[in-house]
N, C-alpha and C positions, 0 to 999 in steps of 0.2 A: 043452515042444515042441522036437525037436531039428531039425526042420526048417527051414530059417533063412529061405527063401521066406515059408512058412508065418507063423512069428514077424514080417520084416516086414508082411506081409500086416495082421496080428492089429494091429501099431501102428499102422499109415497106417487102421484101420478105428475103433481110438480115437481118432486125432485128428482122425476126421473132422466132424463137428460141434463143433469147437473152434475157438478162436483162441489158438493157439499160436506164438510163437517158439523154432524150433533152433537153436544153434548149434554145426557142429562143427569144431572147430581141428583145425590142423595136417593138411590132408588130402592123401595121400600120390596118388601118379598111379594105381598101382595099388590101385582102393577099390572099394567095394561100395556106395557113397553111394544109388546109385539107387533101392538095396531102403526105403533108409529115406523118402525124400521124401512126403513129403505129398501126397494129388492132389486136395485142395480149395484153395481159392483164399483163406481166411480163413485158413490158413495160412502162414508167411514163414521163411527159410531162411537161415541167414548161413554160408557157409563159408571159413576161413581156410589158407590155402596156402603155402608158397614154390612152389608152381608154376603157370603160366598157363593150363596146358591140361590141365587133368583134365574126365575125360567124363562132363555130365552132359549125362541126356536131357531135361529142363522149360527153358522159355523162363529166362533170368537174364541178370543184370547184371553186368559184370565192375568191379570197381573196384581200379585199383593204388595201395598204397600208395606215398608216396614216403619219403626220406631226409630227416631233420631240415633246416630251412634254419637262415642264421645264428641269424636270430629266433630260434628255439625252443629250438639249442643254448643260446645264453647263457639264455635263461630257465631250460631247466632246470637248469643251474647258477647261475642266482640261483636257485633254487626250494631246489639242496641245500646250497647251498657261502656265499649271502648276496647282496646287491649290493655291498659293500663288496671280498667277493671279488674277483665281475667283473670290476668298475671296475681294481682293482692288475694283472687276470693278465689281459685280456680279450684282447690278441694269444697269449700262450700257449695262451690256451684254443680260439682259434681255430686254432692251428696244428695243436695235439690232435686237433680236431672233422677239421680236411681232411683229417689224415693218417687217421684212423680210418672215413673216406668219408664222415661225417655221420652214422654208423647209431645209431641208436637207444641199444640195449641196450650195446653197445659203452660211448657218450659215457657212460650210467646209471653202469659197473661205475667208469669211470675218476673222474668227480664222488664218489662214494660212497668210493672208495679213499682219492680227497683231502681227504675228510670225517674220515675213521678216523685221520688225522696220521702213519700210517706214510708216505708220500711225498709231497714238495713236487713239486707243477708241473713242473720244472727236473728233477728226478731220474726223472719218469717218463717224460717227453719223450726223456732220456738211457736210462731202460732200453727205451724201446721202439724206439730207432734202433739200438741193439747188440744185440734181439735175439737168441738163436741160432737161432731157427725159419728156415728155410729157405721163404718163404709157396711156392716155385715147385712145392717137394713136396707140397705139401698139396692134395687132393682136393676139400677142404670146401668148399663153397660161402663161407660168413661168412668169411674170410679175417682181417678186420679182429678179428673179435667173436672165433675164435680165439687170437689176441694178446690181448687185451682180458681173457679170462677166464685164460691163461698168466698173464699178469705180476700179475694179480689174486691168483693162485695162491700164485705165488713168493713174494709177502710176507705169507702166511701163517706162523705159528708150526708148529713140527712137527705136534703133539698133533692141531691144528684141521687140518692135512692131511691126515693118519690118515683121519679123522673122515668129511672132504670125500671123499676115496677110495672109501672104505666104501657110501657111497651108493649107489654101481654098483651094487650087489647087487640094489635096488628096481628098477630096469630102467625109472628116469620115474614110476612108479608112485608114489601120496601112500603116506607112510610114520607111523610115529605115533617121538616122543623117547625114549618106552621102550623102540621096536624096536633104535633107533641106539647108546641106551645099552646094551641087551644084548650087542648083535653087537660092541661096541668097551670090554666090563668097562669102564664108567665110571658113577657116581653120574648118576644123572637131572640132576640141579642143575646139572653141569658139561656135561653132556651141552646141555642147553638154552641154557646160555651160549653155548655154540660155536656151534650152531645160529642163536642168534639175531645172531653174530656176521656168519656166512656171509649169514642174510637182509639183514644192515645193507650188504652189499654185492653184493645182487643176484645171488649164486650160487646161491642156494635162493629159493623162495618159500612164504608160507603157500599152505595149502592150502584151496582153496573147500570141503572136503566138511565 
């Protein structure tokens, strides 16, 4: 059916004697959510944004998420790093967290960095004050999480840059380790190390499909 009306139509008509949960991420301001919605009431809708004000036409509930508090910072760094961690760095780690706004994914990439022993505490505090990104140029919203996945970067090996690079090509898209190892001549084996190197620090994730 190449009629997209139509197509909605045809799904809001099988979900309708259902009870169904949707969820759709990441939804953009200019979207088409409407077509999909559900118009029975045994129905339920979860959608996830950085924007506040995307238009939708059915009654909903706005909920904003917030920024990690201290609590949850240091947990999830006892969660990756240990309590014994905490306990030694627990002002460092807090000056990390404020500087980084408390954001989430950010605190993850920097915990996870300090997991892998290429950087102490001390030295990343140090490379994220010297910086050379200019945050005043930068357009992006994540400011912080920008830096956060930079200096993530930079203490990459060549080879696993390459690699990380490469990626682009999928455009966000799940990807399979033999497409990666194609596009980049390298052995599956090594190809999945590196991969699983980048997941150990939250640059990649597995894929739900």
């Amino acid at each position: 059916i190449q009629d997209k009306e139509i197509r909605a139509a045809m799904v809001r008509s099988i979900l309708a004697d259902k009870k169904v949960l949707l969820i759709f991420d990441n939804v953009e301001k200019q979207n088409e959510i409407n077509l999909l919605l559900p118009s029975n009431s045994s129905c339920f809708v979860i959608l996830t944004s950085r924007h506040t004000n995307i238009p939708i036409s059915t009654q909903h509930a706005i909920s904003i998420l917030e920024v990690f508090s201290i609590r949850e910072t240091l947990l999830l760094f006892k969660t990756i790093l240990g309590s014994s961690y905490v306990r030694e760095n627990k002002s460092d780690i807090l000056k990390l967290a404020k500087w980084a706004g408390y954001l989430p994914l950010a605190l993850r990439i920097f915990a996870k960095e300090l997991k892998r022993g290429a950087i102490t505490i001390a030295e990343l505090s140090r490379e994220i004050s010297q910086d050379v990104v200019d945050l005043r140029e930068l357009s992006y919203d994540d400011k912080t999480l920008f830096v956060a996945i930079n200096v993530s970067y930079e203490l990459l090996d060549r080879k696993t840059k390459t690699v990380f690079l490469s990626l682009g090509v999928f455009e966000g898209k799940d990807f399979s380790p033999e497409s990666v190892a194609y596009i980049n001549e390298l052995p599956i084996l090594k190809t999945k190390k590196i991969l699983e190197t980048l997941k150990n620090i939250s640059l990649v994730e597995e894929s739900t499909k």
